[in-house]
Jmol script that loads the backbone (N, CA, C; Angstrom):
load data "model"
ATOM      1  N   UNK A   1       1.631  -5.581 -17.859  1.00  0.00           N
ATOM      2  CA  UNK A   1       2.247  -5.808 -16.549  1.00  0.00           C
ATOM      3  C   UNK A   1       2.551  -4.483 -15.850  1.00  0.00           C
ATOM      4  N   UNK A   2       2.987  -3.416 -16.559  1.00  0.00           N
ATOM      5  CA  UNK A   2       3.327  -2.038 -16.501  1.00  0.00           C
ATOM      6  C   UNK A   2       2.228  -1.390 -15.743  1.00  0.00           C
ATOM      7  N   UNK A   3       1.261  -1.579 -16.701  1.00  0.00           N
ATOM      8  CA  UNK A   3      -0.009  -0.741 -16.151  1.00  0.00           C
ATOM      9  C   UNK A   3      -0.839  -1.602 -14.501  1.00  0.00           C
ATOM     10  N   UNK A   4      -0.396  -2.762 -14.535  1.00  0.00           N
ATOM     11  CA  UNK A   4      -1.327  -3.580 -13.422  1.00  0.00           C
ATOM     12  C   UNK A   4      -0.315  -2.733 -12.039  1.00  0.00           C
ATOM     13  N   UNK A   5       1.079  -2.933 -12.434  1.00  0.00           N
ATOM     14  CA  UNK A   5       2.047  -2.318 -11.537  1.00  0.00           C
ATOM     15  C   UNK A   5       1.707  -1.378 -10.878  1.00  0.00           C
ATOM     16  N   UNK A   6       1.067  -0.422 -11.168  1.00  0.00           N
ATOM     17  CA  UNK A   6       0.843   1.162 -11.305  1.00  0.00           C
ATOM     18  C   UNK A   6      -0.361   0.975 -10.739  1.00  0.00           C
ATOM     19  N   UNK A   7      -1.316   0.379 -11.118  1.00  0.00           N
ATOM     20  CA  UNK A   7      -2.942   0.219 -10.115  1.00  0.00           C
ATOM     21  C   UNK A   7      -2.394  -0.329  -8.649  1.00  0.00           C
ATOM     22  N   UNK A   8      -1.578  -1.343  -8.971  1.00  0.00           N
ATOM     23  CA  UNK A   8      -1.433  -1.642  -7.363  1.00  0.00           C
ATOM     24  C   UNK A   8      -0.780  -1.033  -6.390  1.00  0.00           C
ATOM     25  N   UNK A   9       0.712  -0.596  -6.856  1.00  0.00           N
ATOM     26  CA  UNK A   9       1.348   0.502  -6.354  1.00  0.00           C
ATOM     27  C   UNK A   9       0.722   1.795  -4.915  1.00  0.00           C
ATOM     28  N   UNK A  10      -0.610   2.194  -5.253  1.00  0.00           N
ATOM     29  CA  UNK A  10      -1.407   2.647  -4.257  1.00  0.00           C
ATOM     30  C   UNK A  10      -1.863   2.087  -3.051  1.00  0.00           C
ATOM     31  N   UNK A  11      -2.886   1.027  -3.621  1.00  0.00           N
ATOM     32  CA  UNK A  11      -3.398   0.121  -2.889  1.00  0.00           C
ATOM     33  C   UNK A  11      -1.962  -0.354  -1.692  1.00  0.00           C
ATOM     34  N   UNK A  12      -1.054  -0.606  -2.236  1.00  0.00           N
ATOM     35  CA  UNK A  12       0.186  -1.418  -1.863  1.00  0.00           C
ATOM     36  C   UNK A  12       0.529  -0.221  -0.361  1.00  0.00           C
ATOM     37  N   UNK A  13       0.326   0.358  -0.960  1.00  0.00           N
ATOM     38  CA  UNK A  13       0.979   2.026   0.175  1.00  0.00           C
ATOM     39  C   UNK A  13       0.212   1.966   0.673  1.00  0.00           C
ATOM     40  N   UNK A  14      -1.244   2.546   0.791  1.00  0.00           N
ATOM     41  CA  UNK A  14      -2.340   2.755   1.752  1.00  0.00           C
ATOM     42  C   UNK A  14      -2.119   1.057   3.097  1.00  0.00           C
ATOM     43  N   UNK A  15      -1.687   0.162   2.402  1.00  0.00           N
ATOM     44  CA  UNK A  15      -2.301  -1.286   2.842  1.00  0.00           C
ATOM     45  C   UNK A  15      -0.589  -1.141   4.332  1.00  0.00           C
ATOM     46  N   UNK A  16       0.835  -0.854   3.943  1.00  0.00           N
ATOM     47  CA  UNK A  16       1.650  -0.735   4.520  1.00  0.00           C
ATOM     48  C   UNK A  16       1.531   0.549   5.694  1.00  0.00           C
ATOM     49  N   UNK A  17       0.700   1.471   5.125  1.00  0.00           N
ATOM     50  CA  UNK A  17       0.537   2.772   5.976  1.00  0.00           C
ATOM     51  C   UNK A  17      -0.651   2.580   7.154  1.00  0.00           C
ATOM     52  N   UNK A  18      -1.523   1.431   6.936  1.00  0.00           N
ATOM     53  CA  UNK A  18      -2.012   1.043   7.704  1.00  0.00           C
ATOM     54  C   UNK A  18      -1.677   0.191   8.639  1.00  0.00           C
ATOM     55  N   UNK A  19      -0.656  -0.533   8.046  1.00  0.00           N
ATOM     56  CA  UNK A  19       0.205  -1.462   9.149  1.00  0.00           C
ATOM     57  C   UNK A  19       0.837  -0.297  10.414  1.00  0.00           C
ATOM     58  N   UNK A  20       1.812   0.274   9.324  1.00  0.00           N
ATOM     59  CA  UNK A  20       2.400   1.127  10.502  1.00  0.00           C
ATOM     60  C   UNK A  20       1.875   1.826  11.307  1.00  0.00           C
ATOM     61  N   UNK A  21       0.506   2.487  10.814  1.00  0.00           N
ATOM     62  CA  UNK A  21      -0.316   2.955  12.322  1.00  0.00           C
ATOM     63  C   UNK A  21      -1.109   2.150  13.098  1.00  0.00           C
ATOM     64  N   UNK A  22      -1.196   1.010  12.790  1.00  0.00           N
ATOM     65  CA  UNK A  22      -1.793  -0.232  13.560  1.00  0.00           C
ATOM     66  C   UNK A  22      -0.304  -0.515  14.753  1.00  0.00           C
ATOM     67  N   UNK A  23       0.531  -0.775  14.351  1.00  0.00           N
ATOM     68  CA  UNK A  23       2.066  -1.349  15.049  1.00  0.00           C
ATOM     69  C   UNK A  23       2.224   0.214  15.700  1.00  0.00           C
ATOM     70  N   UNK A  24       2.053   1.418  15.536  1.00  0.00           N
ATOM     71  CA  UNK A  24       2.476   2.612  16.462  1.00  0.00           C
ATOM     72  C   UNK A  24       1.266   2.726  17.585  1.00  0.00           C
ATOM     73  N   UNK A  25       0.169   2.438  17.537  1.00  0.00           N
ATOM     74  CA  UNK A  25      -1.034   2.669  18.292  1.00  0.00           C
ATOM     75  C   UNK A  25      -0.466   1.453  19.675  1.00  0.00           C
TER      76      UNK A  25
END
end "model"
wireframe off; spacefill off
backbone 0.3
color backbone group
């Protein structure tokens, strides 16, 4: 569960950091 945490963790950021420059544009 530890390790799946940790793969997604990235994905999870890139996916929110794209929101927020989608919602600032």
């Amino acid at each position: 569960q530890l390790d799946q945490s940790l793969r997604w963790n990235p994905l999870r950021r890139q996916y929110l950091l794209l929101l927020l420059v989608l919602w600032i544009q």
